[in-house]
Each structure stands twice: as structure tokens, then as C-alpha cells.
N, C-alpha and C positions, 0 to 999 in steps of 0.2 A: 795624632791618633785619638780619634771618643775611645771612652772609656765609660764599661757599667755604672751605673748610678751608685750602687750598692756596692759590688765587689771590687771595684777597681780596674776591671781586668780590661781588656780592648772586645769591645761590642763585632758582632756580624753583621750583613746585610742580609736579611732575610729570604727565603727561598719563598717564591710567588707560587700559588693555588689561583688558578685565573678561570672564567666560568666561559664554555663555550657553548654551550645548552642551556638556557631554564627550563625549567620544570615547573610544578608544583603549584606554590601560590603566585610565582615569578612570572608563571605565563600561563593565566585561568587555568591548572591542571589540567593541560595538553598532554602532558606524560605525567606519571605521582612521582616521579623522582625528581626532586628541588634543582639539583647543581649537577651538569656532569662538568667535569673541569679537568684541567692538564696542569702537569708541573712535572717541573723539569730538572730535579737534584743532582743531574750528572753534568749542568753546564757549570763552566767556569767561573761565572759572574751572572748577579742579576741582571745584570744588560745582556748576555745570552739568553739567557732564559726568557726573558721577555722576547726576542727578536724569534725563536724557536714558534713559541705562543703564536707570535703576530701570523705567524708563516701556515700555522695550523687553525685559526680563527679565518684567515682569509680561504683555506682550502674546504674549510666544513660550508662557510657562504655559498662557494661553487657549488657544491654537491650539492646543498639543500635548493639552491636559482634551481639549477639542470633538475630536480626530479619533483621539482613543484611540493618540497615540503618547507616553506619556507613563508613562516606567517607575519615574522614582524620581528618586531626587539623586546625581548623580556626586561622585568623591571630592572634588573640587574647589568644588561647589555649585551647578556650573551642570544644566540637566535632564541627564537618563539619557533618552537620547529611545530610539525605537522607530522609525528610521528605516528604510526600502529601499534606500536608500543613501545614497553620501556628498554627492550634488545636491542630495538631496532634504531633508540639513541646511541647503545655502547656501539653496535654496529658500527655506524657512520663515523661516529668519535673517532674508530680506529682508523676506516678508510681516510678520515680527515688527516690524522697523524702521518700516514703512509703517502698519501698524495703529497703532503708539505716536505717529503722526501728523509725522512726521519725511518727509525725503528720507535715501536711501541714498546714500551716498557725498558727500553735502554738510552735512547734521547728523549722521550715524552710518553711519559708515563699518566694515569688515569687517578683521578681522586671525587668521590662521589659524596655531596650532601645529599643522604636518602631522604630529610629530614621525616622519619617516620609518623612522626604526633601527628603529621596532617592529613593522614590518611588510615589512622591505625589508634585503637584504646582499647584499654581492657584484653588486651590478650588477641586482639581480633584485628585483622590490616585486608583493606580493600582495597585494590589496587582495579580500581576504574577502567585504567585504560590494558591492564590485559584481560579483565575479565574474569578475574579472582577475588578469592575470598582465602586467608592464609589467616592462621594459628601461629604464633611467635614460630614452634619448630619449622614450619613449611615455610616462613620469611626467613629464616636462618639459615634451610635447606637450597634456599632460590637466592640468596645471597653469593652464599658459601659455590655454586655452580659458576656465579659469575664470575670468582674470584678466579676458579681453571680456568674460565677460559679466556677473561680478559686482564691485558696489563695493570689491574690494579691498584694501589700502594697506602691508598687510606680510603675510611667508608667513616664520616657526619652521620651520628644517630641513626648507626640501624634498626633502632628498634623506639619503640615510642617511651618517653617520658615518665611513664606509669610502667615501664614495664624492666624494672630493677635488676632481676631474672633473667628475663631476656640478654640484655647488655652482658651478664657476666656470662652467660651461655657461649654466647657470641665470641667475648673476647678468650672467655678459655680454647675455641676450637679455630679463632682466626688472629689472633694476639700476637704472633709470635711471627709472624707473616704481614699483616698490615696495619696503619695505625687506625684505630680504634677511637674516634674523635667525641664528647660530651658536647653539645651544644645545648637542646632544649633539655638535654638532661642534667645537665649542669648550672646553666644561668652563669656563667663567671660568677661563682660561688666557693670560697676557699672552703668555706664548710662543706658543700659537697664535695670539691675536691677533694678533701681530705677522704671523707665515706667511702668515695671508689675506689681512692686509693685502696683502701683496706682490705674493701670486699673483691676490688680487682675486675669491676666491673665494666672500665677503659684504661686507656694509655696516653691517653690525651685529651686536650681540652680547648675549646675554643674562648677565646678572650675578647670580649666588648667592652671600649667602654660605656658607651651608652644602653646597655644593660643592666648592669651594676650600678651605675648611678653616678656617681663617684669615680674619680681617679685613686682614692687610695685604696674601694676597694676590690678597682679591678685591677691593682697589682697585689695584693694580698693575694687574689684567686690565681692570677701570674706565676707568683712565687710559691704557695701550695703546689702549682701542677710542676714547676721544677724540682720543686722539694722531693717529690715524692718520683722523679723521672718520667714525668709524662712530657710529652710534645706540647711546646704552646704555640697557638696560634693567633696572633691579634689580627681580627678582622673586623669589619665594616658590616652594615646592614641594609635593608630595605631602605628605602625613602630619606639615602644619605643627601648631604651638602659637598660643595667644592673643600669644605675645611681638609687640611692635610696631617694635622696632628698625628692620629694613630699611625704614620709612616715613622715619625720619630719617635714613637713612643714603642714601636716595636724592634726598632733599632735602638733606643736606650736601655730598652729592657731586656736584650738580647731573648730575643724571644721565638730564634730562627724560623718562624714560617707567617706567611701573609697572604691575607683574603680580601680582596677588595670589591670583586666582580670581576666585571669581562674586560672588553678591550673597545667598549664604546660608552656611549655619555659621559660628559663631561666631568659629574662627578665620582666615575671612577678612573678616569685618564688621571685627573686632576692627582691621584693619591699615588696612581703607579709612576708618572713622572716625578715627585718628589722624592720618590724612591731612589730613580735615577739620581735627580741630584745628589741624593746625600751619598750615593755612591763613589759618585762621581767626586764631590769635593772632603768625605774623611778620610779614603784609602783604605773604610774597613775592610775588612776578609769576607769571602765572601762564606755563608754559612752550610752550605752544600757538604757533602752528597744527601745527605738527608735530613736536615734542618731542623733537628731536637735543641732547643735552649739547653743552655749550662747549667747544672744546678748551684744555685747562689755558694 
């Protein structure tokens, strides 16, 4: 049996955020939403969860061949869709889920990098492709609608980087209900982590390490975001390599959840397969229904 680096205790296999849309900078801003992505906290193991995805990756393909919105492969692997707008991704998302034979929001469930900073500063958010112009409350308003109506469970930087405000706004009226994720608000930063904690301005955090720099101190920002009960996520970036590292590093760090990308190029295969193996040969548990690390 692995076992925690630090605590001793027997580590998880991390619950997968897998991207089946880019958006954003991923695909020339085709739609302003970065990541739509599915996960799957009610399967048994991450080898279901994975096999669900695969089922639902292949079904979103169809859809987007048959209705000619279907432009290519985002940097990330997930489609390069040809949407009208940014509904009309959650849209298909869902029919995607529903055709792979699934329930939304009870086998496959919905998780969104909005990454806001790319389209939004200073209080002020353009979203290009519906043809708006939003004030942090009308992005929190047009957020907050999405959440009724679609299977939801976590929302990547709804609000931009600069807007401190925003974030706590957000999480006080959606907090409670979905995870509330720091990425470009954060940096894997235990120092910020620590700030939100306080101010309460998310619940979780996303974990690079090659944004931090360092490996010691993108487990300091790690163990800040358990410290304090927030969700951690160790994920992957832009313009990765085949290297597989962060797969055991978010399984040493019990750090129940993981982002890698989609379900194509090699150097996102490369990282969800390793996955499998460690699955496959420690017997960890798996870290489901909802994938919040322990706190140390």
C-alpha cells in the first residue's frame, strides 16, 4: 500500500477533470470559455471514470462531424468546436453525456475553466462570442443561471485575477453548491492560498508545478489549500511534454483531483495512462465521490 509522503496515511487515486471542448486561448477564442470538461466522482475507480469520459469524448465527436461544428483539435486535445456561442457548448456537452448513454450530473457530471483574465479586467468581461459586455455582477448573474440549469460541480476562475471582489461575491452565493477553483488567481501560491482562505474568496485551488517553479513550492501551496479545506487539484498546462511526473505527484500528495487535458495527443494520453498504471499496480482507494484531498 503508498502511503502520504508526510502523514503516513494510504494515498488516493485521483478523481479526473478531462477537457472535451477548448475554448479560449486553447482554440483562437472560438468560444471565451477555456475548458468545458466532464468528471465523473460517482464512478468506482479511475479506470471507470476514464472509460465513461472516453464514451462521452467519442459522442461529443459525432455531434460536432453531423452538425459541421467541428474545427480541429485544441491545444489541449479536447475539439476546436465551431460554436455560436458559449450555451451552445454547455448545450452539446449535455447532449454529449446523454448520447454516451449516461445521466448528467449523476454519472457525468460538468466542470468549467472560464478562465476569466482572458477576456475580462478591471471589473469589465467581454465575451466576444455572445456579443456582450458584463460588469463582474452580470458575469456572476450569467454564471449563477448556468449553474440551474446545467449539471455543474466546479467553475476555474470565474472572475478575473484583478478582481478579489468578484471571487468572494461568487463563492459566497455559489460556494456551498460548487467548487470554486483559484488558478490565475492563485499562481500555486501558499501565500495566496492562505489570503483566500481568510477572505473566503474560493475553495479550492489549482496546483502546477511548473508554475511555481519549484517542487517544494508547489507542495507548500498543496498543503496550504488542504490546510485550510480547500480542494486540490494537480494539473498540467499548455504546451506540456510526455513527462508523467505530476500523475505521481498528485497521487503522493493525496491531492484527490486531476487535470491533464483531453483524451487525445500524446502528451496528455501519456499522463492519463500512467494514471492507470499506478492504479493498477498500488491497490490505492479510489478517491471519489468528490475528490477533496485530506488535510495533512
Amino acid at each position: 500500500m503508498w502511503r502520504h509522503l508526510a502523514a503516513g496515511r494510504p494515498v488516493r487515486i485521483p478523481v479526473p477533470e478531462i477537457q472535451i471542448f477548448g475554448g479560449g486561448a486553447h482554440a483562437a477564442g472560438r468560444v471565451d470559455v477555456q475548458d468545458f470538461m466532464v468528471t465523473c466522482p460517482s464512478a468506482g475507480s479511475f479506470a471507470e471514470a476514464l472509460d465513461r469520459t472516453a464514451e462521452v469524448y467519442r459522442a461529443a465527436g459525432r455531434i460536432m462531424a453531423e452538425r459541421g461544428l467541428l474545427q480541429g483539435v485544441a491545444d489541449e486535445g479536447g475539439f476546436w468546436p465551431a460554436f455560436s456561442s458559449n450555451e451552445e457548448a454547455l448545450d452539446r456537452l449535455v447532449e454529449a453525456i446523454e448520447r454516451a448513454g449516461f445521466t448528467p450530473g449523476g454519472e457525468v457530471a460538468i466542470s468549467l475553466d472560464i478562465a476569466a483574465s482572458s477576456f475580462g479586467a478591471s471589473g469589465r468581461y467581454t465575451l466576444a462570442r455572445d456579443g456582450q459586455v458584463l460588469d463582474t455582477d452580470g458575469l456572476i448573474a450569467m454564471l449563477g443561471r448556468w449553474l440551474e440549469r446545467y449539471p455543474i460541480l466546479s467553475i476555474e476562475d470565474p472572475l478575473a485575477e484583478d478582481d478579489p471582489e468578484g471571487f468572494g461575491a461568487f463563492t459566497a452565493a455559489f460556494g456551498d453548491r460548487v467548487q470554486v477553483i483559484g488558478d490565475d488567481f492563485l499562481v500555486t501560491s501558499a501565500d495566496r492560498v492562505r489570503r483566500s482562505a481568510a477572505a473566503q474568496s474560493c475553495n479550492a485551488v489549482l496546483i502546477k508545478p511548473n508554475q511555481a517553479g519549484t517542487i517544494t513550492e508547489t507542495l507548500a501551496a498543496l498543503r496550504a489549500g488542504q490546510e485550510a479545506g480547500f480542494g486540490t487539484i494537480v494539473s498540467a498546462r499548455s504546451g506540456e511534454t510526455e513527462d508523467v511526473t505530476i500523475a505521481h505527484l498528485a497521487v503522493g500528495w493525496d491531492a484527490g483531483q486531476f487535470k491533464v487535458g483531453s483524451f487525445s495527443r500524446s502528451e496528455r494520453m501519456a499522463k492519463w495512462n500512467e494514471m492507470l498504471r499506478i492504479e493498477e499496480a498500488s491497490g490505492a482507494a479510489w478517491a471519489g465521490p468528490w475528490g477533496r484531498g485530506q488535510a495533512r
